[in-house]
N, C-alpha and C positions, 0 to 999 in steps of 0.2 A: 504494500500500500504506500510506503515513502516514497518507494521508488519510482510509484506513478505520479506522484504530485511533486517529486522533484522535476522528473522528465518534462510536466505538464509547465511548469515553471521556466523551466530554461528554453523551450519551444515557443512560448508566450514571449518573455522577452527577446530573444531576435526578431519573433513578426512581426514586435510591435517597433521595434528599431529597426527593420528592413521597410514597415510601410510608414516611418516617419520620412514628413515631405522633405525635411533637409536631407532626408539620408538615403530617397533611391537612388540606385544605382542596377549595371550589371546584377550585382549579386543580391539586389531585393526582387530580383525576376526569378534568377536561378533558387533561392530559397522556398519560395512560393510553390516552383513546380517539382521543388525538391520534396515538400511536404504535403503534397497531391499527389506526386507520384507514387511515395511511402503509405499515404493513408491509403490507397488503392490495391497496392504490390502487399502490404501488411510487412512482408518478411524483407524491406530494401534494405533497412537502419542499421541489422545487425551482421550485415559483410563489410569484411573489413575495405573494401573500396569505395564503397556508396558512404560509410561511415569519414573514410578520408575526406572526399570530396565534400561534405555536411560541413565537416571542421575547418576547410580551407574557404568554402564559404560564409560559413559565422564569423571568421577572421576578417574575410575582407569587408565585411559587415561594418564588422568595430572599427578596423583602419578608417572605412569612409565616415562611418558617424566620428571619430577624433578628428580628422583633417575638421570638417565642416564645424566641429567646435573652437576650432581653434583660429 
C-alpha cells in the first residue's frame, strides 16, 4: 500500500511539472505518452529500458523547469 501512494506521488508530481506552462517542452510530450502508453501496456515501467528512458525523461523535466526558474 506505501508503495502505491508513493508511486502515485512521484507520477503526480512530474505531470504536474511536465504540464506547467513555463515548463513544456520535448519531454512534457514524451512523458504524457510515456504514461499512456504504461497505463495501457500495464507491464512497460518494470523493464529495465522503458524504466531508463522514464528516468532520462523526468531529468530532463527538472533541467527544463531549473533553466526556466532561473
Amino acid at each position: 500500500f506505501i508503495g502505491v501512494v508513493v508511486v502515485t506521488i512521484m507520477i503526480s508530481y512530474f505531470f504536474i511539472l511536465a504540464l506547467n506552462k513555463r515548463g513544456k517542452s520535448i519531454y512534457s510530450i514524451v512523458y504524457v505518452v510515456l504514461l499512456g502508453y504504461g497505463f495501457f501496456a500495464g507491464h512497460v515501467f518494470f523493464s529495465a529500458l522503458s524504466t531508463t528512458i522514464l528516468g532520462l525523461v523526468c531529468g530532463g523535466i527538472i533541467l527544463k523547469y531549473g533553466e526556466r526558474e532561473t
